[in-house]
VOLOKOL-49960 format. One record per atom (N, C-alpha, C): x, y, z. Coordinates in steps of 0.001 Angstrom, whole numbers, plus 500000, padded with zeros to 6 digits. Example, Ala and Ser with C-alpha at 12.3 -4.5 7.8 and 13.67 -1.06 7.14 Angstrom:
BEGIN
513190494310507800512300495500507800513200496700507800512850497750507080513670498940507140512900500030507870
This chain:
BEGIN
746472721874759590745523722186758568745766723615758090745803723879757028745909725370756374745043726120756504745198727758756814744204728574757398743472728081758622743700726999759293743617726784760970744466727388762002743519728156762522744747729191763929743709728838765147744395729087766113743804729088767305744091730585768018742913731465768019742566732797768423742697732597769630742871733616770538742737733459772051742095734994772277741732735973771245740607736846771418739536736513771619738256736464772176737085735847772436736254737009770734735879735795770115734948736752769168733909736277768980733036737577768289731483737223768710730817736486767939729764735572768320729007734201768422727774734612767532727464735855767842726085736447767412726421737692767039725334738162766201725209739518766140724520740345767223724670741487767223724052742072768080722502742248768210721351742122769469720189742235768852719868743775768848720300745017769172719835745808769478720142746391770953719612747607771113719813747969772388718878747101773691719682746032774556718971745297775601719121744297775188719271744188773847719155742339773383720324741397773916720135740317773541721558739818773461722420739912772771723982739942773116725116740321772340726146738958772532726602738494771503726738737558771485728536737529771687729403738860772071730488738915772608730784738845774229729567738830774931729867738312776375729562737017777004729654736995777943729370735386778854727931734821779320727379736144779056725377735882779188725395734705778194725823734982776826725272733535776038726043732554775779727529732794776329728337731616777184727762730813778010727051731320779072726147730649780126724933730047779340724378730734778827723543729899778351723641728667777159725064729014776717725743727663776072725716726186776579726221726678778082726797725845778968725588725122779862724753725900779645723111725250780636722509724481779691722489724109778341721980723387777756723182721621778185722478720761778681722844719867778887722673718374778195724164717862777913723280716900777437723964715008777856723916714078777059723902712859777867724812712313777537725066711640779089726549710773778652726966710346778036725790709465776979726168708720776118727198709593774618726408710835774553727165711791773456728435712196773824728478712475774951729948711983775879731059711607775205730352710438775517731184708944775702731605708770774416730527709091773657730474709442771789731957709544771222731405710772771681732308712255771262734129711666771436733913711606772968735570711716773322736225710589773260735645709334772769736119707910772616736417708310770780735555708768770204736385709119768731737467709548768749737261710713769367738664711571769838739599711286770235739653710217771253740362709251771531740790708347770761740758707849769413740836706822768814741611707756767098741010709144767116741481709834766087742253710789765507742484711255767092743477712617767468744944711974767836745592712758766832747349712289766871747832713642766905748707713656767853749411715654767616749935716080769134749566715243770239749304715768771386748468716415772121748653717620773175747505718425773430747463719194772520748235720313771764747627721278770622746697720525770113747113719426769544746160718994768433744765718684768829744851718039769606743870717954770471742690718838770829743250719934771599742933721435772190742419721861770528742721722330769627742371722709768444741108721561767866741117720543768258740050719971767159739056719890768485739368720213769157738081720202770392737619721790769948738272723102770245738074724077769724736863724106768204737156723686767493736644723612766050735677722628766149735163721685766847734250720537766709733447721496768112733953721549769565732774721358770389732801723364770265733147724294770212732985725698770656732611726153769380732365725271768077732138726113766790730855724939766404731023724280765716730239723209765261728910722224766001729305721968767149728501721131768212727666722306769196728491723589769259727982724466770129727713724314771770728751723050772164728860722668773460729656723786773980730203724718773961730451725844774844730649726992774078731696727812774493731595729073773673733341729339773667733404730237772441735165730528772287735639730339773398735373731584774421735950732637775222735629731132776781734586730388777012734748729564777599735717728448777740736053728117776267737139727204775979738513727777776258738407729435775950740067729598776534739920729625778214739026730569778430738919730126780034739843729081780630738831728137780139739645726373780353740629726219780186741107726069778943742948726339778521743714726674779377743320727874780000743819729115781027744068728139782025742912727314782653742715726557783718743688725209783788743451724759782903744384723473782450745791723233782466746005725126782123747826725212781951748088725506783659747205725870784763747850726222786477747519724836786719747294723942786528747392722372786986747960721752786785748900720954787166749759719513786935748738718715786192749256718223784964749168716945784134749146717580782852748386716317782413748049716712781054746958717393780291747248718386779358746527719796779723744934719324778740744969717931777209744788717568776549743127716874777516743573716210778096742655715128779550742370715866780268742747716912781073742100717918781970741074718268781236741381718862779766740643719625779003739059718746778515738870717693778371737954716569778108737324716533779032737851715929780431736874716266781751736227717117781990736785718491782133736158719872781972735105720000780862735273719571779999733827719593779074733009718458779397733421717356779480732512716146779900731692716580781407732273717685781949731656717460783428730626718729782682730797719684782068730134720783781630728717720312781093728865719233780459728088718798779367726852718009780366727525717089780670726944716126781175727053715875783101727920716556783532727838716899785244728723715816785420728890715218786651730051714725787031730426712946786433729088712724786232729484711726785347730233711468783779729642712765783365730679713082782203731407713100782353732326714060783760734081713904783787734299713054783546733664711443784268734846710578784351734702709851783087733230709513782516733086709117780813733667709777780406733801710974780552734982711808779176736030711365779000736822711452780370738297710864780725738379709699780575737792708911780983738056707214780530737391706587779000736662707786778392736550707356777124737800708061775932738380708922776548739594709755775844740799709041776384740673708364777042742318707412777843742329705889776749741004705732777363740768704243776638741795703843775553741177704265774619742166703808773699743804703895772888744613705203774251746082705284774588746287703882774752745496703655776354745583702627776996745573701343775924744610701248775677744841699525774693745766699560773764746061700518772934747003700388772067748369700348772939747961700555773961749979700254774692749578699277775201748727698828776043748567697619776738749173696691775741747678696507774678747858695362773493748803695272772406
């Protein structure tokens, strides 16, 4: 997509409120990104589209998760999502599916991992199966 980059500076979310307030360049309102929880079913939603609409590999992938859940949906925060990235690339596999679990478990706790992952596999799977 044109004028689409993927930053790996963490930039800020909010403005500043003042002296004591919240500042929306650290992990205080990262955390509190991440404590808002929500249900499997949006999950299951989410990463079965994704699954069914994302062609590119992991970049592509990693980028429209970036732009849909850390900008738009507000399921985590920049600087959380590279975190992850970070995390995804010291593990064996695939960095694309690591990356889905890790938000599915964020979102929704451990049942999300595995709805995330088996709703983002799913439909690899049938289109090679079938």
């Amino acid at each position: 997509m044109p004028g689409t980059h993927l930053s790996l500076t963490p930039q800020p979310l909010l403005p500043s409120l003042g002296e004591g307030g919240l500042r929306g360049t650290g992990y205080a309102f990262a955390m509190a990104i991440s404590s808002q929880r929500g249900t499997v079913g949006e999950v299951a939603r989410y990463f079965l589209r994704l699954g069914v609409i994302a062609f590119g590999g992991p970049a592509a992938h990693i980028a429209i998760m970036r732009r849909e859940l850390a900008g738009a949906r507000g399921w985590t925060s920049d600087a959380e999502l590279v975190d992850m990235l970070g995390v995804t690339n010291l593990i064996p596999g695939p960095n694309s599916t690591e990356m889905v679990m890790h938000l599915g478990a964020e979102r929704a706790g451990w049942r999300g991992l595995w709805v995330a992952g088996l709703a983002f596999i799913l439909p690899a799977t049938l289109i090679t199966v079938g």
